[in-house]
N, C-alpha and C positions, 0 to 999 in steps of 0.2 A: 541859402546862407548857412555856414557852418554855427557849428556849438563852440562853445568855449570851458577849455578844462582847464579845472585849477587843481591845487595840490596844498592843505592847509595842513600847516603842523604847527603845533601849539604847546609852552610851557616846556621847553626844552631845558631850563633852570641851568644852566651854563655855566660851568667855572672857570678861573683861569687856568685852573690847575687840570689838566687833560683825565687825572683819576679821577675827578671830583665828584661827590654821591650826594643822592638826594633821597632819605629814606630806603637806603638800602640798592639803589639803581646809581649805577653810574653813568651819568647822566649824556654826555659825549657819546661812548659804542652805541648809546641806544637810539642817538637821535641818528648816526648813522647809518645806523640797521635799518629803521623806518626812511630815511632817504633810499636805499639799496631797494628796498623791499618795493618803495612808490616806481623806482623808476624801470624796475619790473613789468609792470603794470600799465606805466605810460611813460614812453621813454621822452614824449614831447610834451609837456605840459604849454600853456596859452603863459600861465604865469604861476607865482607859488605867492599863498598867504602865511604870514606868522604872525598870528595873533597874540602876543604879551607871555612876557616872561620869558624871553630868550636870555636872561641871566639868573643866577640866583645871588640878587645883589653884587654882586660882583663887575664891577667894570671891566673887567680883563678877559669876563666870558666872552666879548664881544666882538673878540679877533678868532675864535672857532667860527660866529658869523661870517663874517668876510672870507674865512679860509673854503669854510663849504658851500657858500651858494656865491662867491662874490664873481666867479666865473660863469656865473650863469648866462645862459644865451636867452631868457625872457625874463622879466618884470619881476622882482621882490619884493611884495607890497609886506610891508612892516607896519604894528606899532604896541605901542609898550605895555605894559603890566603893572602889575602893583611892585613886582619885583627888580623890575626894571630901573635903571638909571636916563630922565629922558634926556638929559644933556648930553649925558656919554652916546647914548644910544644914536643921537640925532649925529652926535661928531664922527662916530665909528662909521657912522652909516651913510654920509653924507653924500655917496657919488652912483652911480649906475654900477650895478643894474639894480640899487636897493632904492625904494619909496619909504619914508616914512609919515603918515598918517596924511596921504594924500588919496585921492582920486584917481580913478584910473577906465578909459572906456576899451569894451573886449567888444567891438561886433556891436550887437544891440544890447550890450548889457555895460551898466557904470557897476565897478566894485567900489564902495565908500569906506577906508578905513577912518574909523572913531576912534578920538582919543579920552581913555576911560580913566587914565593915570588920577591919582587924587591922593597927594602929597602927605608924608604920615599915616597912612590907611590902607589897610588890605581890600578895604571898598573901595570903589568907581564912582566917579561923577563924570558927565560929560561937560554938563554946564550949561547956561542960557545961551551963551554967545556962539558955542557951536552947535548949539540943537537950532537958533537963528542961520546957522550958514546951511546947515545940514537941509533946513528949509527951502531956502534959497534954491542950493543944489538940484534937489528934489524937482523943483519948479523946472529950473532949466533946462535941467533933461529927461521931463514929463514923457517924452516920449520915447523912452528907453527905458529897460529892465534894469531893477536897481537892487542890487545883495551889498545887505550892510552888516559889515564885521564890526568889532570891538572886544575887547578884553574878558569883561564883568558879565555877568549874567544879568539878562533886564527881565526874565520872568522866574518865578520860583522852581526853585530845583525838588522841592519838598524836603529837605535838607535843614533840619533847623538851623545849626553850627555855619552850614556853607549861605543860608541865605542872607545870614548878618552883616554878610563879606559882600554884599551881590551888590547891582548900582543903585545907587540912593536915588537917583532923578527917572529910575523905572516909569514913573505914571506921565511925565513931560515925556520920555521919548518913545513910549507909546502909543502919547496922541501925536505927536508927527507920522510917527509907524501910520496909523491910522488913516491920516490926512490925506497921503499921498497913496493912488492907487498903482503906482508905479512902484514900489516896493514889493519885491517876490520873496527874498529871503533875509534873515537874519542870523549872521555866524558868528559864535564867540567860542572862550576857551576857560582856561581859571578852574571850572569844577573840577576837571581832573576825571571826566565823566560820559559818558553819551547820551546825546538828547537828540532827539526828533519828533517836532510836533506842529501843529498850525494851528495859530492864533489869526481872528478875523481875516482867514485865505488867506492867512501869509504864515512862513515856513519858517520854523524857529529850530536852530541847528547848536547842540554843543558837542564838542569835539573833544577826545579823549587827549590825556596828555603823553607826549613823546619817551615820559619815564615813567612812576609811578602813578597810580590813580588811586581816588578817594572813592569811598563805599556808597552807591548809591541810595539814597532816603536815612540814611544814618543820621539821626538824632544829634550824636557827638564826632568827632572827630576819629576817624578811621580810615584805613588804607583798604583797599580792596586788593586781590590777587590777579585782579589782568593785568596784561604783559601790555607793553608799549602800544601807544597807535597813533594815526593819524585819519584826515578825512579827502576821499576825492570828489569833486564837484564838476559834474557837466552840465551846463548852461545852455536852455534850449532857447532858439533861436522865437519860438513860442510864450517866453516868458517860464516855462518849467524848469524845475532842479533834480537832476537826477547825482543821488550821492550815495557812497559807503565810505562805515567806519570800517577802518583797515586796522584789525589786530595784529601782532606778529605773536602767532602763538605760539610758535617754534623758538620765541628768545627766550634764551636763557635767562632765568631769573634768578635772585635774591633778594627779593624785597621784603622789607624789616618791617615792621608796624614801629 
C-alpha cells in the first residue's frame, strides 16, 4: 500500500489587490514562489492543505484562490482563519476541486479539517458540537490513520503575546486527541512559526507561514527574518508522518517589523 503526500501551505493573507503587503512581504509572489518551489519537489501531490487565512480580511483575496489551485488535478482541502471571511470563503470555494472544512479519506489515512474560526477574535474555538462530530468521526473510522488540521494552535507555543490568540477549548480537544488512539497527527498554522513535537505519541505540527513569520518564544509581538515556507507531509501506510519544513531562502525579501 502506497503513502500519501500532502502539500500544506498556510496564512497566505491574500488581497484583492495582486501588490498587496503584509508586514513588508507581498503576500501573492510569495505564496507563488512557495507553490514553484513545492512542486519542485513533488510535482504529484495525493492532495494540498490550506490551513486558515487565505485572505487578509479581504474578500477579493479569494479569487487568487481559485485562480492558483482551482485547476488542480487533486483535492484542496480548506478551512478558515481568524482572518478569513467564512461565508465568502465557503461561496468562492464552493465547487471541486476545493473542500471546505470537510473530511477527506487518502488510502488508510482520514485528513479531518477543523473549523477554528470564532467570530470577533484572533482566537479559535472549535466548539462542543464539533468536537461531538469530530467524535463521532473518530469512532467511525477507528480503523484508519487520522491527521487533524485546524487553524489555531491547541498546545502552547511558549509565546506569551501569540498564546492569548491560541484555541480557547485546547483542554476539550485534547481529551478527544487523547481518546482516540487512532489520531497520528495534528497540523495547524496562525503562528507564523515551526513546530514539531509529540504529545501522548501523537505529532503535533505547526507550519510556517507563506509570507512573513513571527519570532519564536517572543514575549511581545515581533517579526522574525525567515523567508517564506510551507510543510510537506508523507503519510505512511504504518500510521507514521514523515515531514519537512520548506524554507525558500533564496526569496527575496523585505520584511519590515
Amino acid at each position: 500500500m502506497q503513502s500519501v503526500r500532502l502539500i500544506q501551505y498556510t496564512d497566505m493573507h491574500l488581497f484583492g489587490d495582486a501588490a498587496g503587503r503584509l508586514r513588508g512581504v507581498a503576500t501573492l509572489p510569495a505564496l507563488q514562489a512557495a507553490i514553484a518551489d513545492a512542486q519542485r519537489r513533488c510535482s504529484r501531490p495525493d492532495g494540498i492543505l490550506l490551513t486558515g487565512d487565505l485572505v487578509q480580511d479581504d474578500p477579493h483575496g479569494y479569487r487568487w484562490i481559485k485562480h492558483i489551485f482551482g485547476a488542480s488535478q487533486v483535492p484542496v482541502l480548506c478551512l478558515p482563519g481568524n482572518h478569513d471571511l467564512p461565508d465568502h470563503m465557503q461561496a468562492a470555494l464552493a465547487s471541486a476541486p476545493f473542500e471546505v472544512s470537510r473530511h477527506r479519506q487518502f488510502g488508510r489515512w482520514l485528513v479531518v479539517m477543523l473549523d477554528s474560526w470564532l467570530a470577533n477574535s484572533a482566537g479559535g474555538e472549535i466548539g462542543g458540537e464539533q468536537l461531538a462530530q469530530l467524535s463521532d468521526v473518530l469512532r467511525a473510522h477507528r480503523k484508519q490513520h487520522v491527521l487533524l488540521c485546524l487553524h489555531h494552535q491547541p498546545i502552547p507555543m511558549r509565546s506569551d503575546w501569540l498564546d492569548q490568540v491560541a484555541l480557547t477549548d485546547s483542554a476539550e480537544f485534547m481529551a478527544v486527541v487523547r481518546a482516540h488512539s487512532n489520531v497520528r497527527g495534528v497540523l495547524w498554522g496562525h503562528v507564523h512559526q515551526s513546530l514539531d513535537s509529540f504529545v501522548h505519541g501523537v505529532r503535533f505540527m505547526a507550519t510556517p507561514a507563506t509570507c512573513a513569520q513571527f519570532l519564536p518564544g517572543s514575549a511581545d509581538f515581533a517579526i522574525d527574518n525567515r523567508p517564506p515556507g510551507y510543510r510537506m507531509l508523507e503519510l505512511m501506510p504504518d500510521g507514521a508522518i514523515q515531514t519537512e519544513v520548506c524554507w525558500l531562502e533564496s526569496y527575496a525579501q523585505s520584511v519590515v517589523a
